[in-house]
N, C-alpha and C positions, 0 to 999 in steps of 0.2 A: 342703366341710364347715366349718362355723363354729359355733366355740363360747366365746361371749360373756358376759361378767357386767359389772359398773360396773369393776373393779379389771384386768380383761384379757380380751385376744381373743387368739383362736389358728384360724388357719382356714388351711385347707390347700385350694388351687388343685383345678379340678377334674379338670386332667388327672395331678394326682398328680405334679405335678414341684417343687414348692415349697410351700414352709409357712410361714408367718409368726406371729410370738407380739410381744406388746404388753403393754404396760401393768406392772402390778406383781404377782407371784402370790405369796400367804404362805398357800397352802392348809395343813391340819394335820397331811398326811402323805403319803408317798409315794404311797400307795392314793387317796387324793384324786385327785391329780394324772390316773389313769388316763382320768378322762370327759374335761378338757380335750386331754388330750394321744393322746387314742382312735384319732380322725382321720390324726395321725402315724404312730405304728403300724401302723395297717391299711394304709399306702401302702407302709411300706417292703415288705408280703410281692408287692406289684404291681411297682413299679419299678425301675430300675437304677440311678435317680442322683435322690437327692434332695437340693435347698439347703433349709436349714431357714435364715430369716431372723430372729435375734434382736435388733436394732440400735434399735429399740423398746421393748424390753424393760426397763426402768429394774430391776427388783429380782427374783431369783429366790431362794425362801430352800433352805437344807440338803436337803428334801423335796423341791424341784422338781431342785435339780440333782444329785442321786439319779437322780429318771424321769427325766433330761434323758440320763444315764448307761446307764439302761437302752435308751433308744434307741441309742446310740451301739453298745451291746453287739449287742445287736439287726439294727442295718447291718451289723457284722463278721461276725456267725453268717452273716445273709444276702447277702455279700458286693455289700451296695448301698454305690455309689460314694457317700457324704457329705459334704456341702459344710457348714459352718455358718460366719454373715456376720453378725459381730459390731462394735459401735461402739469405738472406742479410746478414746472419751470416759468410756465408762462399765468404768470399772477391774477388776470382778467377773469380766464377761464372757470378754478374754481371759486373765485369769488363771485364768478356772477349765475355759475350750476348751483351756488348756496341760495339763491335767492330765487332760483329757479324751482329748486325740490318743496318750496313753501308752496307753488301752483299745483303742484305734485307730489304727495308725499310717497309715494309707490317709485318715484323715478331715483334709480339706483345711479350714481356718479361714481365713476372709479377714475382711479389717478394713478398715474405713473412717473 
């Protein structure tokens, strides 16, 4: 599944084991965020272990990392194994996977 605009992509593998997000998103609110990040969701209720790949990701604002949050809660309820693989170039990212893995103590953050 892929769901694309000029400003970012987010497409999720077809076997449901990986996801990838791109680009920059400043959609207007957390509800926004549902159609891109749809794809996501609908995997965690399939799988056991999904990496979400954000290392691409130059900018997510307040609203994105919100949904990014409700996923995370989301793996927990569902006790899917989550992996997310963030850039150490881009400062946001794991400053805000750290505040993230307190929702989640099982959600594994790797950096590159």
């Amino acid at each position: 599944m892929i769901n694309e605009t000029e400003d970012y992509k987010v497409i999720v593998d077809e076997d449901g084991s990986e996801a990838f997000i791109s680009g920059i998103m400043r959609l207007q609110s957390p509800s926004a965020y549902e159609k891109p990040f749809e794809g996501i969701i609908n995997t965690l209720d399939k799988c056991e272990n999904l990496l979400i790949n954000i290392e691409e990701l130059a900018f997510l604002n307040s609203s994105g990392i919100s949904s990014l949050a409700r996923i995370v809660l989301k793996a927990r309820q569902l006790n899917v194994s989550l992996i997310i693989k963030c850039k150490q170039e881009i400062p946001w990212q794991e400053k805000t996977l750290t505040s993230l893995a307190k929702l989640y103590p099982s959600l594994e953050i790797q950096t590159s």
